[in-house]
C-alpha positions in Angstrom: 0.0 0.0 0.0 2.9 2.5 1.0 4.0 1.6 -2.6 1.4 3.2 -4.3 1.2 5.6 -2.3 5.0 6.8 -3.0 4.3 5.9 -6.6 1.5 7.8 -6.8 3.2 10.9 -5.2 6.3 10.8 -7.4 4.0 10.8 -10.6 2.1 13.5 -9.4 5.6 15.2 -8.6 6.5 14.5 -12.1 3.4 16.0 -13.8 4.3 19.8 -10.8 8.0 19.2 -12.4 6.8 19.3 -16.0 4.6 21.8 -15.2 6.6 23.8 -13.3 9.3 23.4 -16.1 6.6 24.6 -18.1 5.8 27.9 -16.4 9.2 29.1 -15.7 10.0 28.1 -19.7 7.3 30.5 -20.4 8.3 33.2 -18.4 11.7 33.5 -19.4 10.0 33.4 -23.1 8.2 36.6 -21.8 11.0 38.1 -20.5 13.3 37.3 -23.6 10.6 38.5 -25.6 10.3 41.9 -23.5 13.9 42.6 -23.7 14.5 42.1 -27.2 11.3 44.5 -27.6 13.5 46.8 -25.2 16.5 46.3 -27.1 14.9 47.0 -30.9 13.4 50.1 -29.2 16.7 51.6 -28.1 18.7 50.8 -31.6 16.0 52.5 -33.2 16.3 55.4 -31.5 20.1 55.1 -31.5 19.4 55.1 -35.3 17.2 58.4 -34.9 19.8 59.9 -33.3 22.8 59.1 -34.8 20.9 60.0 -38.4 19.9 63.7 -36.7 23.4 64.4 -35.8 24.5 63.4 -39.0 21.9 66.1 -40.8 23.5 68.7 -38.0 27.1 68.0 -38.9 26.1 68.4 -42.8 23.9 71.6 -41.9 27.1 73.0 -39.8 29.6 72.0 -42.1 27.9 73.9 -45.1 27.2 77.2 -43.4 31.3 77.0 -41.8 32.5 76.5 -45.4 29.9 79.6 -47.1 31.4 81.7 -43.7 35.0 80.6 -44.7 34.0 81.6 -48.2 32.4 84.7 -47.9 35.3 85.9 -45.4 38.4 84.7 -46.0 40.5 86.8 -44.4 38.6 86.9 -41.2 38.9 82.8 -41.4 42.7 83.1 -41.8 43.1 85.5 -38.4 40.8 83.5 -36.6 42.5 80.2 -37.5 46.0 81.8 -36.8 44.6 83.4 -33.3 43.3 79.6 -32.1 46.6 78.0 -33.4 48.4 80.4 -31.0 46.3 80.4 -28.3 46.4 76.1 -28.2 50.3 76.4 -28.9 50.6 78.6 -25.5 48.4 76.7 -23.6 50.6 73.7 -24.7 54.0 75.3 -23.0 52.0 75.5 -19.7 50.5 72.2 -19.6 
C-alpha cells in the first residue's frame, strides 16, 4: 500500500515538475521577448539619433564652409589666433 502511495506521489511530482518546467519556460519566453522588444526600441532610437546628428554635422559643415568663403581673411586671423592660443596653452601644460 505504501508503494502506491509513493508511486503515486512521485507521478504526481513528475506532472508539478513538468509543469513547473513549463511555467518558468514560459516566463523566461516573456522576459526574452520583452527585452528584445527593449533592445529594438533603443537601436531604433540610436538610429534616430545618430541619423539627426548626422543632418546637423552636414547643416554645420555647409554654413562653416559659405562663412570661410564669404570671409576669407577673417577665417585666416581666426584660424591663426586659435593656433596660437592652443600652442601657448601647450607650454603650460
Amino acid at each position: 500500500m505504501t508503494t502506491n502511495r509513493g508511486a503515486h506521489t512521485h507521478r504526481s511530482n513528475g506532472r508539478s515538475h513538468r509543469h513547473a518546467s513549463r511555467s518558468a519556460q514560459e516566463a523566461l519566453t516573456g522576459q526574452l521577448t520583452a527585452l528584445q522588444e527593449t533592445a529594438a526600441t533603443a537601436i531604433e532610437g540610436a538610429a534616430q539619433r545618430l541619423s539627426d546628428l548626422k543632418d546637423k554635422s552636414i547643416r554645420t559643415s555647409k554654413a562653416m564652409d559659405q562663412t570661410i568663403v564669404k570671409n576669407p581673411k577673417s577665417s585666416v586671423l581666426i584660424a591663426f589666433g586659435v593656433g596660437y592660443v592652443l600652442a601657448r596653452l601647450r607650454k603650460w601644460i
